[in-house]
N, C-alpha and C positions, 0 to 999 in steps of 0.2 A: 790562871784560874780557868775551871772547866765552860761550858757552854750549859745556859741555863738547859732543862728539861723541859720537852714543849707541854702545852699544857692535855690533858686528856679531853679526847672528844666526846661527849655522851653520843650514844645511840640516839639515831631518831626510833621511836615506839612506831613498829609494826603498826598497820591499820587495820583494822577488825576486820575479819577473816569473810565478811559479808560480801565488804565495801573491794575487798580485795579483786574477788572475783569479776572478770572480764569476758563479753561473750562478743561473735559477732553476728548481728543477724540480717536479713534480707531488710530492706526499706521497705515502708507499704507501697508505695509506686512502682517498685521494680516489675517489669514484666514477664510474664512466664521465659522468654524469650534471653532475657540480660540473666535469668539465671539458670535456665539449661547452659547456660556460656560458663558461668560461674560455676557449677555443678563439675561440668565436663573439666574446666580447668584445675579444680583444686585436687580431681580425681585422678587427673596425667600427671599432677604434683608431688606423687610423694601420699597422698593422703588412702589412710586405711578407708576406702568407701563400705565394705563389707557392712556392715552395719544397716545401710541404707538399701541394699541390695536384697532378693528373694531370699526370705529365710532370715535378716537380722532382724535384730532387735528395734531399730528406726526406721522399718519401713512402711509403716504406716503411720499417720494418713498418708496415700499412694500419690503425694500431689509432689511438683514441681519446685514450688515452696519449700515446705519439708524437707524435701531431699536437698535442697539447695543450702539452707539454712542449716544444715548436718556440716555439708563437706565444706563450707565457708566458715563454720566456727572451726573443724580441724585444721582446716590450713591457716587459718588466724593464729592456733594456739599452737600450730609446729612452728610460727616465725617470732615465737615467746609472746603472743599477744599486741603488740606492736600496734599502733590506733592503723600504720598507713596500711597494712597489711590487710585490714578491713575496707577498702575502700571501695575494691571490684566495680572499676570503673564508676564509682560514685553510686553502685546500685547497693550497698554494707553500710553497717552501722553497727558501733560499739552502744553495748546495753549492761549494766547489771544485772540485770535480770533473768534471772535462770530459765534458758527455754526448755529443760529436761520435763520430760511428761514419761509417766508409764516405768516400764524399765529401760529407755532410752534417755542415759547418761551425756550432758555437755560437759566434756571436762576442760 
Protein backbone atom coordinates (compact mmCIF):
# COMPACT_ATOMS: atom_id res chain seq x y z
CA UNK A 1 0.00 0.00 0.00
CA UNK A 2 0.95 3.56 -0.93
CA UNK A 3 2.17 6.25 1.83
CA UNK A 4 -0.72 8.17 3.19
CA UNK A 5 -0.90 12.08 1.54
CA UNK A 6 0.36 14.68 3.99
CA UNK A 7 -2.02 16.74 5.10
CA UNK A 8 -2.29 20.51 3.31
CA UNK A 9 -0.98 23.43 5.09
CA UNK A 10 -3.29 26.53 5.21
CA UNK A 11 -1.63 29.71 4.49
CA UNK A 12 -0.99 31.91 7.26
CA UNK A 13 -3.30 35.34 6.23
CA UNK A 14 -1.12 38.23 5.27
CA UNK A 15 -1.16 41.10 7.91
CA UNK A 16 -2.83 44.31 6.81
CA UNK A 17 -0.84 46.14 4.63
CA UNK A 18 -0.70 49.00 7.45
CA UNK A 19 0.86 46.72 10.24
CA UNK A 20 3.08 45.49 7.38
CA UNK A 21 5.07 48.32 7.04
CA UNK A 22 8.47 48.77 8.77
CA UNK A 23 10.53 52.06 9.07
CA UNK A 24 13.76 52.81 10.70
CA UNK A 25 14.14 56.08 12.44
CA UNK A 26 16.73 58.10 14.64
CA UNK A 27 16.00 57.56 18.63
CA UNK A 28 15.17 60.96 20.34
CA UNK A 29 18.44 60.81 22.19
CA UNK A 30 20.66 60.24 19.39
CA UNK A 31 22.99 63.08 18.88
CA UNK A 32 23.67 65.17 15.87
CA UNK A 33 27.05 63.52 16.14
CA UNK A 34 25.96 59.40 16.23
CA UNK A 35 24.01 60.46 13.17
CA UNK A 36 26.26 62.34 10.89
CA UNK A 37 28.10 58.70 11.58
CA UNK A 38 25.03 57.01 10.63
CA UNK A 39 24.32 59.37 7.62
CA UNK A 40 27.81 59.05 6.44
CA UNK A 41 27.77 55.22 6.77
CA UNK A 42 24.50 54.06 5.03
CA UNK A 43 25.66 56.59 2.32
CA UNK A 44 29.30 54.67 1.71
CA UNK A 45 26.78 51.64 1.71
CA UNK A 46 25.28 51.14 -1.23
CA UNK A 47 22.44 53.67 -0.44
CA UNK A 48 20.84 56.03 -3.08
CA UNK A 49 21.48 59.51 -0.83
CA UNK A 50 20.31 61.64 -3.86
CA UNK A 51 17.24 62.24 -2.47
CA UNK A 52 18.72 64.09 0.60
CA UNK A 53 21.31 65.77 -1.22
CA UNK A 54 20.89 69.71 -3.15
CA UNK A 55 18.06 69.50 -5.40
CA UNK A 56 16.12 66.16 -3.88
CA UNK A 57 13.22 65.81 -2.95
CA UNK A 58 14.22 65.11 1.09
CA UNK A 59 16.16 67.65 1.59
CA UNK A 60 14.43 69.63 3.64
CA UNK A 61 14.11 70.40 6.64
CA UNK A 62 18.20 70.93 6.01
CA UNK A 63 18.85 69.35 9.61
CA UNK A 64 21.04 66.28 10.57
CA UNK A 65 18.20 64.43 11.70
CA UNK A 66 16.26 64.40 8.53
CA UNK A 67 19.04 63.50 6.62
CA UNK A 68 19.93 60.79 8.97
CA UNK A 69 16.66 59.31 9.37
CA UNK A 70 16.34 59.32 5.10
CA UNK A 71 19.54 57.22 4.72
CA UNK A 72 19.00 54.98 7.85
CA UNK A 73 15.44 53.92 6.77
CA UNK A 74 17.26 53.07 3.04
CA UNK A 75 19.81 51.09 4.26
CA UNK A 76 17.29 49.36 6.91
CA UNK A 77 15.06 48.59 3.76
CA UNK A 78 18.13 47.37 1.40
CA UNK A 79 18.88 44.67 4.29
CA UNK A 80 14.95 43.69 3.79
CA UNK A 81 14.06 45.44 6.90
CA UNK A 82 15.69 43.19 9.26
CA UNK A 83 15.04 44.88 13.22
CA UNK A 84 19.11 44.39 13.67
CA UNK A 85 19.95 46.33 10.74
CA UNK A 86 18.28 49.24 12.64
CA UNK A 87 20.27 49.29 15.32
CA UNK A 88 23.29 51.98 14.23
CA UNK A 89 24.95 51.51 17.25
CA UNK A 90 21.87 51.52 19.50
CA UNK A 91 21.22 55.22 18.16
CA UNK A 92 17.65 53.41 15.40
CA UNK A 93 14.69 52.27 16.10
CA UNK A 94 12.06 50.39 14.20
CA UNK A 95 8.62 52.37 13.92
CA UNK A 96 5.43 51.83 12.12
CA UNK A 97 4.89 54.80 11.41
CA UNK A 98 5.26 56.42 8.25
CA UNK A 99 7.89 59.23 8.58
CA UNK A 100 7.12 60.33 4.68
CA UNK A 101 6.02 64.06 4.78
CA UNK A 102 5.67 66.19 1.54
CA UNK A 103 6.87 64.43 -1.56
CA UNK A 104 9.46 62.77 0.36
CA UNK A 105 8.56 58.94 0.08
CA UNK A 106 9.97 56.27 3.01
CA UNK A 107 9.73 53.15 1.11
Amino acid sequence: PGQPLPKPVQPMPAPPADTAKKFCVPKPEATDAQLQNNLDYACSHGIDCRPIQAGGVCVEPATVRSRAAFAMNSYFKSKLGVDSACDFSGTGQVTTVDPSYGNCRYV
